[in-house]
C-alpha positions as CSV (number, residue, x, y, z in Angstrom):
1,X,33.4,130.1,70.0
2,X,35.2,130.0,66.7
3,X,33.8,126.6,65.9
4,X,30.0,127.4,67.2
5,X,29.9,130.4,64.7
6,X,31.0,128.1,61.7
7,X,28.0,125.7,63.1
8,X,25.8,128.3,62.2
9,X,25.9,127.5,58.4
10,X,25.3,124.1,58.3
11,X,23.3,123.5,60.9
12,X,19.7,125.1,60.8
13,X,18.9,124.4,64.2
14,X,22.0,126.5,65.7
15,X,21.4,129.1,62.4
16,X,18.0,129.7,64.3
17,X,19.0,130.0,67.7
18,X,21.2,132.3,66.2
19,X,18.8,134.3,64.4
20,X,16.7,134.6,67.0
21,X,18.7,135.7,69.5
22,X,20.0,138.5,67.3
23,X,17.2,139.8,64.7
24,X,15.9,142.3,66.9
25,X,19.6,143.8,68.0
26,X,20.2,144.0,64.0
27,X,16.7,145.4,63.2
28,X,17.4,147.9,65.5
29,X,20.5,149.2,64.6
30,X,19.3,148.8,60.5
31,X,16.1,151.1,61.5
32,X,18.6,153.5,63.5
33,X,19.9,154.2,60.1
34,X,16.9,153.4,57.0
35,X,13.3,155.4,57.7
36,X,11.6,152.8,55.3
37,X,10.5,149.6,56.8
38,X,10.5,147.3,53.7
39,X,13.9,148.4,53.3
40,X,14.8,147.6,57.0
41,X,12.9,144.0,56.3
42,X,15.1,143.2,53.3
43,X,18.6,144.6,54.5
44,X,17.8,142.4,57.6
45,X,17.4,139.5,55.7
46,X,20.5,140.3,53.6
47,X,22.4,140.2,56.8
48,X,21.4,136.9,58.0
49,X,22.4,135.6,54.1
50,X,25.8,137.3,54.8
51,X,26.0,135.9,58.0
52,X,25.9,132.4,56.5
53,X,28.2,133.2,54.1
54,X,31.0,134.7,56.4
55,X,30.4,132.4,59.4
56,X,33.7,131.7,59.3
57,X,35.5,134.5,59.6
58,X,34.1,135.6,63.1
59,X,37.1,135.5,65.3
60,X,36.1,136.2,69.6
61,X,39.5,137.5,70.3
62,X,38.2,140.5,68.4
63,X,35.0,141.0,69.6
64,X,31.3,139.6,70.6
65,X,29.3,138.0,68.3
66,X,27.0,141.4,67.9
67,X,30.1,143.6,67.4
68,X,30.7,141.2,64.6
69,X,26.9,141.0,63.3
70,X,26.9,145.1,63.4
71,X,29.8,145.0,61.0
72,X,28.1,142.4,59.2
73,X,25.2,145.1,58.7
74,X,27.0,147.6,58.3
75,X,28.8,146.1,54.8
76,X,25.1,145.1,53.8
77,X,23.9,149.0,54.3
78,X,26.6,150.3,52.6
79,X,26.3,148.1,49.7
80,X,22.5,149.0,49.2
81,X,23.9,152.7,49.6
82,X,26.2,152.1,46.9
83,X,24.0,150.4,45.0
84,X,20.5,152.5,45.7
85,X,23.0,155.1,44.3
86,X,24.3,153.8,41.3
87,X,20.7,153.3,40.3
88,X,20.1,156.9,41.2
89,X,22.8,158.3,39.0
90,X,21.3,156.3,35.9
91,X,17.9,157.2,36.5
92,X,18.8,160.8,36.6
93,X,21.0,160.3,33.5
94,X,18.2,159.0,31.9
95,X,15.3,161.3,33.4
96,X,17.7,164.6,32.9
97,X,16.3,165.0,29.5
98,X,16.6,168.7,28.3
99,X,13.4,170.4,26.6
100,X,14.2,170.9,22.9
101,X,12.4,174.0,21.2
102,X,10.9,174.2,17.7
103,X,14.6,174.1,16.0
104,X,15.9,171.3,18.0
105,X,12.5,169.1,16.7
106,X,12.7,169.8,13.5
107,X,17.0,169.3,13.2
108,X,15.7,165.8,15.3
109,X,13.3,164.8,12.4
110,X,15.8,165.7,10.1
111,X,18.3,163.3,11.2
112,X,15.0,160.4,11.9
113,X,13.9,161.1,8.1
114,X,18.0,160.8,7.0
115,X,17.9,157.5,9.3
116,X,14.9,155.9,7.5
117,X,17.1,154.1,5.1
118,X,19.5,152.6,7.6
119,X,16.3,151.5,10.2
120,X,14.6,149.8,7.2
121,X,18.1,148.3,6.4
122,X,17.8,146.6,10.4
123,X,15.0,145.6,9.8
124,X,15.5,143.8,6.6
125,X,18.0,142.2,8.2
126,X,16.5,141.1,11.3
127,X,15.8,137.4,9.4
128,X,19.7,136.8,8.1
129,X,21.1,134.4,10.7
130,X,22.9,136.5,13.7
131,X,26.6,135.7,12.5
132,X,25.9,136.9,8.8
133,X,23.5,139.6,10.0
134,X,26.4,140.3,12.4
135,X,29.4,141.1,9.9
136,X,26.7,142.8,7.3
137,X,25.6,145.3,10.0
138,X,29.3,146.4,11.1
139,X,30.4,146.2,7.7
140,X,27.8,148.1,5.5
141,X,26.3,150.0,8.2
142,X,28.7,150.6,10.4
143,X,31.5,150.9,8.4
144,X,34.1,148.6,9.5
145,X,36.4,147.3,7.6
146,X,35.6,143.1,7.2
147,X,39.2,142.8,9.1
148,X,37.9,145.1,12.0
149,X,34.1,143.4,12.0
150,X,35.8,139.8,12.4
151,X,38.0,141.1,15.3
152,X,35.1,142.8,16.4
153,X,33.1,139.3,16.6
154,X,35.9,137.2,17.4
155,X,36.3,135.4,14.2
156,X,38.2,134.9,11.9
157,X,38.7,137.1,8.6
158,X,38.1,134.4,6.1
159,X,34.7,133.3,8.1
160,X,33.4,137.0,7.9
161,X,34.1,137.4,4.4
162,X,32.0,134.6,3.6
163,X,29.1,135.4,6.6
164,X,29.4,138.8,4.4
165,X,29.0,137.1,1.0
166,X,25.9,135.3,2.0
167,X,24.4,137.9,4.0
168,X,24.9,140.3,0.9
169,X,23.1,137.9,-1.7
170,X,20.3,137.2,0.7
171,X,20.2,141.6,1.3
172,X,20.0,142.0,-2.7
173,X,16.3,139.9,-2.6
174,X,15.3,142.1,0.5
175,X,16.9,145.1,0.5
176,X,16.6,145.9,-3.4
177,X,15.2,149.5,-2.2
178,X,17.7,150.6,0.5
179,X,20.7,152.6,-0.8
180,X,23.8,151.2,1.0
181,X,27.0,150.0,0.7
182,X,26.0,146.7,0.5
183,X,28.6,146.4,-2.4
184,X,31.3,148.1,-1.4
185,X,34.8,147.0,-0.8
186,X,35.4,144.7,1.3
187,X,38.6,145.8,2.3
């Protein structure tokens, strides 16, 4: 029987025997346990790709080929659980935003209005080449040291001195206006 099951994923014709003999049993036991039918549809199609996948782990000493597929189903369902709630969590991370009242805006456009220097800065810099623009960014506004912004970027010090050199004297044509520490040390 052992053999037979590890037919079933590399040869399409016993795959479909297969299939067909069991997609109502695992439809059933998927709509036992999810109320929405697209849902059902697409965890019972994830089953059958598992199923091809672990073809040849099914062992009939242990069990009937269904008793098998239902555990097979089972690991799909709880993965989507897992998944559907991970994706809950997040949402409601990003949907659980408080109201702010009349001091709350105007301490926000305080810090948007302090911010306007370092956005403009981004932007200036969005045309420097990634690596230079990558070291100015982490160095000027981000405040790394140029030792910490090449371990950051996995080079070397020397090379990030001299992406920061470039990307500086390209900065002084384009950011003439924009007060930071695009001199500072470069410790």
């Amino acid at each position: 029987m052992r053999r037979k099951q590890a037919e079933i994923a590399t040869d399409p014709v016993a795959f479909e025997a297969f299939y067909r003999r069991h997609v109502e049993a695992v439809t059933r036991f998927l709509a036992r346990r999810v109320d929405d039918p697209h849902t059902v549809a697409d965890l019972v199609a994830e089953v059958f790709v598992a199923v091809l996948d672990s073809a040849h782990t099914y062992r009939s000493g242990l069990g009937s080929e269904i008793a098998w597929l239902y555990g097979v189903a089972r690991n799909t369902l709880s993965a989507e659980r897992r998944r559907a709630f991970r994706e809950s969590r997040l949402a409601d991370r990003v949907g659980g935003r408080r109201l702010l009242d009349a001091d709350d805006v105007a301490r926000m456009e305080e810090r948007i209005d302090a911010a306007e220097p370092a956005r403009r800065a981004f932007e200036a810099m969005a045309g420097l080449p990634e690596g230079e623009r990558a070291v100015l960014e982490l160095v000027a506004i981000d405040q790394l040291t140029v030792t910490e912004a090449a371990a950051a970027l996995g080079i070397r010090q020397g090379t990030a001195r001299v992406r920061l050199h470039r990307a500086r004297q390209t900065a002084r044509q384009t950011l003439k206006d924009v007060p930071l520490v695009m001199e500072g040390t470069t410790r």
